[in-house]
N, C-alpha and C positions, 0 to 999 in steps of 0.2 A: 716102266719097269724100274724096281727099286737099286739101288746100285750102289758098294759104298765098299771100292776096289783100292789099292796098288796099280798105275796103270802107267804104261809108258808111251809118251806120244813123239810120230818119226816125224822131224823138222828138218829141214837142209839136211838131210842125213845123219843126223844127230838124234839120239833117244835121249829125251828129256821128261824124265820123272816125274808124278806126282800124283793124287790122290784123286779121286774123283767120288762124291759121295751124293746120290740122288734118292732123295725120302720119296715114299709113296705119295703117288700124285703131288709130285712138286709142280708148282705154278711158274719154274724157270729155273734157270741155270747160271752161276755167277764165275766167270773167271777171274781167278788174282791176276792179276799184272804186278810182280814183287818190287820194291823199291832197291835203291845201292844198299847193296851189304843184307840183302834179303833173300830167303827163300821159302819154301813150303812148308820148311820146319819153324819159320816165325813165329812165337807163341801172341802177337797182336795178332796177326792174320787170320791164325787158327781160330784167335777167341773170337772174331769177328765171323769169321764161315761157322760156327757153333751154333750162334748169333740167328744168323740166315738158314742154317740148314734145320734150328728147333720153329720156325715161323713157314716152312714148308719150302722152303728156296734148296734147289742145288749149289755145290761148291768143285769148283777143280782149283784145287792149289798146287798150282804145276813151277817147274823152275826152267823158266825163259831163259838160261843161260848153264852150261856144261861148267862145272869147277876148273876146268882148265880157265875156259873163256873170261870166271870171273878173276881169274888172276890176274887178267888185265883191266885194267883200271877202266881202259877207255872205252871198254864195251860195257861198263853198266851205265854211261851216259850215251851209250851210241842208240838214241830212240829209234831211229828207221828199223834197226837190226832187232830190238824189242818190241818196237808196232810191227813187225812184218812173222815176228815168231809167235804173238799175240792171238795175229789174222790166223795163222796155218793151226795153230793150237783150239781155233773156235773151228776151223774147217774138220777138225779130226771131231769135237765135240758131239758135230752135229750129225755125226753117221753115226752116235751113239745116242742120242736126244730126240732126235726126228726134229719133230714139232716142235716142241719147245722154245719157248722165247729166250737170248740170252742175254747177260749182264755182262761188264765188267768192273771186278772193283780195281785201283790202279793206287800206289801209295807209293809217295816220293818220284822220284823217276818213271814206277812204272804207271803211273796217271799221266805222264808227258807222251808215253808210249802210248796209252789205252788210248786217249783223243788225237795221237799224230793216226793211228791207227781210223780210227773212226773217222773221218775225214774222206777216206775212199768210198768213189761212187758207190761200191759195193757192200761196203761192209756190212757182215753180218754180227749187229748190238742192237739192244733195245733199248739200253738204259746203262750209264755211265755213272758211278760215285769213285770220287776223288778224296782220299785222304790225307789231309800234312803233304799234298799233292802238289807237284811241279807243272800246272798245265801248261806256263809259258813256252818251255820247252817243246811243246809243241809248235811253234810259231805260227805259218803264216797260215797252216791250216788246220787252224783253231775257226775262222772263218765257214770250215765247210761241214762242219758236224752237224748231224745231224739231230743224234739221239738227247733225250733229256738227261740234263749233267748237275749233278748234287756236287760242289764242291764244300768236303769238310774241313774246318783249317781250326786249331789249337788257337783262344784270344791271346797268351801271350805268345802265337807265336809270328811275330811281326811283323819281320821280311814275308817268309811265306804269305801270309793275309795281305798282304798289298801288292806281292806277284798274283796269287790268285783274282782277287779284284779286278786286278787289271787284265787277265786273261778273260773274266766273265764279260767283262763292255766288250769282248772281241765275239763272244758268243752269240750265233744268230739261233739256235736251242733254245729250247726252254732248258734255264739254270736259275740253280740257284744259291747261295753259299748261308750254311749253320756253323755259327762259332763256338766252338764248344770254350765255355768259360775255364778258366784258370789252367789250362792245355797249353803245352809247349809241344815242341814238334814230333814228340813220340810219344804222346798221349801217357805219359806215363804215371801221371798225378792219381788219384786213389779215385775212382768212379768216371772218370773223362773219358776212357774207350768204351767201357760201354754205353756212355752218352752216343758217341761215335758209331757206334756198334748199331743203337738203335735210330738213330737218323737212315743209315746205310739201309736196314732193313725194309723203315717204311718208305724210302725210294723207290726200292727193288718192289717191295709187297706193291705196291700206287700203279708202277708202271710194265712189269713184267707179265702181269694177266691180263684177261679179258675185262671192261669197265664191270662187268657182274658176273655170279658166279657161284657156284659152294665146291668144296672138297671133305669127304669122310675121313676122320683120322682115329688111327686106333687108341684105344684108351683103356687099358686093364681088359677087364671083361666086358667094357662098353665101349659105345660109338661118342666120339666128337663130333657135332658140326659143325665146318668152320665155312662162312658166307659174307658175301662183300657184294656190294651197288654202289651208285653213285648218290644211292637213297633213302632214307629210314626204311621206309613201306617195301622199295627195290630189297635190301638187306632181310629184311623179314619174309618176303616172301623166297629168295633164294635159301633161308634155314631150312623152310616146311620145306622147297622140295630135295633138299639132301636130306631131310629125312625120311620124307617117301622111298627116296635112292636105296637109302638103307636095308629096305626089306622088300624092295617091290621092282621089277622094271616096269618103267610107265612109259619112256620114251615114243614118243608119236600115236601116242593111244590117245582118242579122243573121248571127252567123257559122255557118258549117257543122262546123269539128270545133275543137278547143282544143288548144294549144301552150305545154307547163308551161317553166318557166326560172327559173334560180336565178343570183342573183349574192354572190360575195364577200364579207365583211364589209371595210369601207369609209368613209371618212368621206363626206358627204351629197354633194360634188362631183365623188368619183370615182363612187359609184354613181349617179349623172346618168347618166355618160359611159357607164357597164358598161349603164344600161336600154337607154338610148337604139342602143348597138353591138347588144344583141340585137332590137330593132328591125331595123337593116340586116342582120342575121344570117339572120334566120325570112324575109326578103321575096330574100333571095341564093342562099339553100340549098335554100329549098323551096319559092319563088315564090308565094307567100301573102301576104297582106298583115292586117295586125291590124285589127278592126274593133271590137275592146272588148279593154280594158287593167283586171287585177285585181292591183293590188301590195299587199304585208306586207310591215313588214320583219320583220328573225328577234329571237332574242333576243340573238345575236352580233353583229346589227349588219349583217349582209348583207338580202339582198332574195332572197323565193320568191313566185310569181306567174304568172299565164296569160293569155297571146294568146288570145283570141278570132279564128278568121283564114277566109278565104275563098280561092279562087284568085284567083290577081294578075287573070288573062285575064278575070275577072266583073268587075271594078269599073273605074271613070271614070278615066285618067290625065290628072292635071291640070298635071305638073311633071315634073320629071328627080329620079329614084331618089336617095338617097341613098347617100355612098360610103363617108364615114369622120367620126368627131366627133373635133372638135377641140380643143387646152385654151386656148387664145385665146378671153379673154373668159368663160371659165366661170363661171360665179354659183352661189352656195346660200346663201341667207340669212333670216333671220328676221325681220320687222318687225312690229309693234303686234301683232295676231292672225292674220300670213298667212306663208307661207313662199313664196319668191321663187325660181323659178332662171331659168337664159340658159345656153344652149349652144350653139355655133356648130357645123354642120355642115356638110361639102364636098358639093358636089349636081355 
């Protein structure tokens, strides 16, 4: 359920404020962890949950500390007291999320907090990015994190870059640190957050979902599909079937006879566009609908592969047919271990 409230979360007895915004079929959910002298209303933050929330990610930018409290100095470096309002803030989350995988992003102090946090047997993270980030601060249980940790640090921003270094050789996680060139410690230089911004993203995008997958997103009067594998052919074949999603339930339907197709050699963006056309092709011509997708590519570089299909008249319409794909917005790309694509279709 899509979500994008004012919302207040009860901590030690304290209501602490902030925003919680969850896009349709978000792939997860990112908590801020704010740094000293930070909160929800930080315009870095914001443009970073913007960042995250236009790539399909949820955001809750909440403020781990009461204006009284931050009038004391010692509690925006007090990490137990911010790892422990963290934890209870992901506990309130998640009777709102269910399922949902969660994130935290954590800048300055409150990255010291996000990993003292994370350290507990229990904790409920999936995936940790650190920016202009204080991990030491965490100390000795830096040791027991578990979740994979992106630390971001500014090149010149010095000290930080050799505190963080030195917290990653203490990291038994998969981590790993991006320096965003010519960045000092609040990224303030002209293009360096949203360098920042997008490291953060494809963290969260890598690790917050299922290794494959597609999600539908809406797009004017048409459908996006946005799909991800570990694999060219993985990637191609999760497009076709959110586009079946599209207009059809097929869910555990098995098919009745198979539909061989070949496409062209191509680079990765146009044969998107060639699967997905014989998609609308087999459900136009021969009123069938795919209900299991087997792609290869060739050794030229094209694609051969089989519909699985049914008649159109057996299965559930959920939507309007697709008519044509379009090259507005086309994606194919590659990030840490996954391959990414988006194609927008006319419905």
């Amino acid at each position: 359920m899509a979500h994008d409230d004012e919302v207040s979360v009860l901590v030690d007895g304290l209501e602490l404020p902030g925003h919680l915004t969850v896009p349709s079929q978000a792939t997860g959910v990112v908590v801020f962890a704010h740094g000293s002298g930070s909160g929800r209303h930080s315009p870095r933050n914001r443009f970073v949950a913007s960042v995250l929330e236009e790539a399909g990610v949820g955001t809750l930018l909440l403020d781990l500390l009461t204006p009284g409290e931050e009038s004391d100095r010692a509690n925006v470096f007090d990490i137990a007291l911010l790892g422990s309002r963290l934890t209870a803030a992901t506990a309130w989350l998640r009777g709102v999320v269910k399922d949902l995988p969660v994130g935290w992003f954590g800048a300055s102090t409150g990255a010291g907090a996000a990993l003292w946090a994370a350290a507990a047997p229990d904790a409920d993270v999936t995936a940790i990015v650190s920016r202009g980030g204080r991990p030491d601060l965490a100390g000795d249980r830096l040791d027991a994190v578990r979740a994979p940790t992106l630390l971001i640090v500014g090149g010149l921003d010095t000290t930080v870059l050799e505190l963080n270094r030195a917290a990653q050789a203490r990291l038994r996680a998969p981590s790993e640190i991006q320096i965003v060139p010519g960045a000092t410690h609040l990224f303030e230089e002209p293009g360096t957050l949203a360098m920042a911004a997008g490291h953060a993203r494809d963290w969260f995008l890598a690790h917050l979902r299922e290794p494959s997958g597609y999600r539908l997103l809406p797009h004017t009067a048409d459908i996006m599909v946005d799909a991800w594998a570990p694999t060219v052919d993985g990637c191609l074949s999760e497009a076709a079937r959110g586009l079946v999603a599209s207009f059809a339930s097929v869910r555990a339907t098995a098919p009745s006879h198979m539909v061989a197709f070949t496409c062209d050699p191509a680079p990765e963006p146009e044969l998107l566009v060639e699967l997905l056309e014989e998609v609308i092709y087999v459900v136009d011509t021969h009123d069938v609908v795919p209900v299991q997708v087997a792609v290869s590519r060739t050794a030229e570089g094209g694609l051969v592969g089989e519909f699985g299909v049914v008649e159109r008249s057996t299965v559930e319409t959920v939507g309007p047919a697709p008519k044509a794909v379009t090259r507005h917005g086309l994606l194919f790309e590659h990030t840490d271990s996954t391959w990414h694509c988006r194609a927008v279709v006319d419905v």
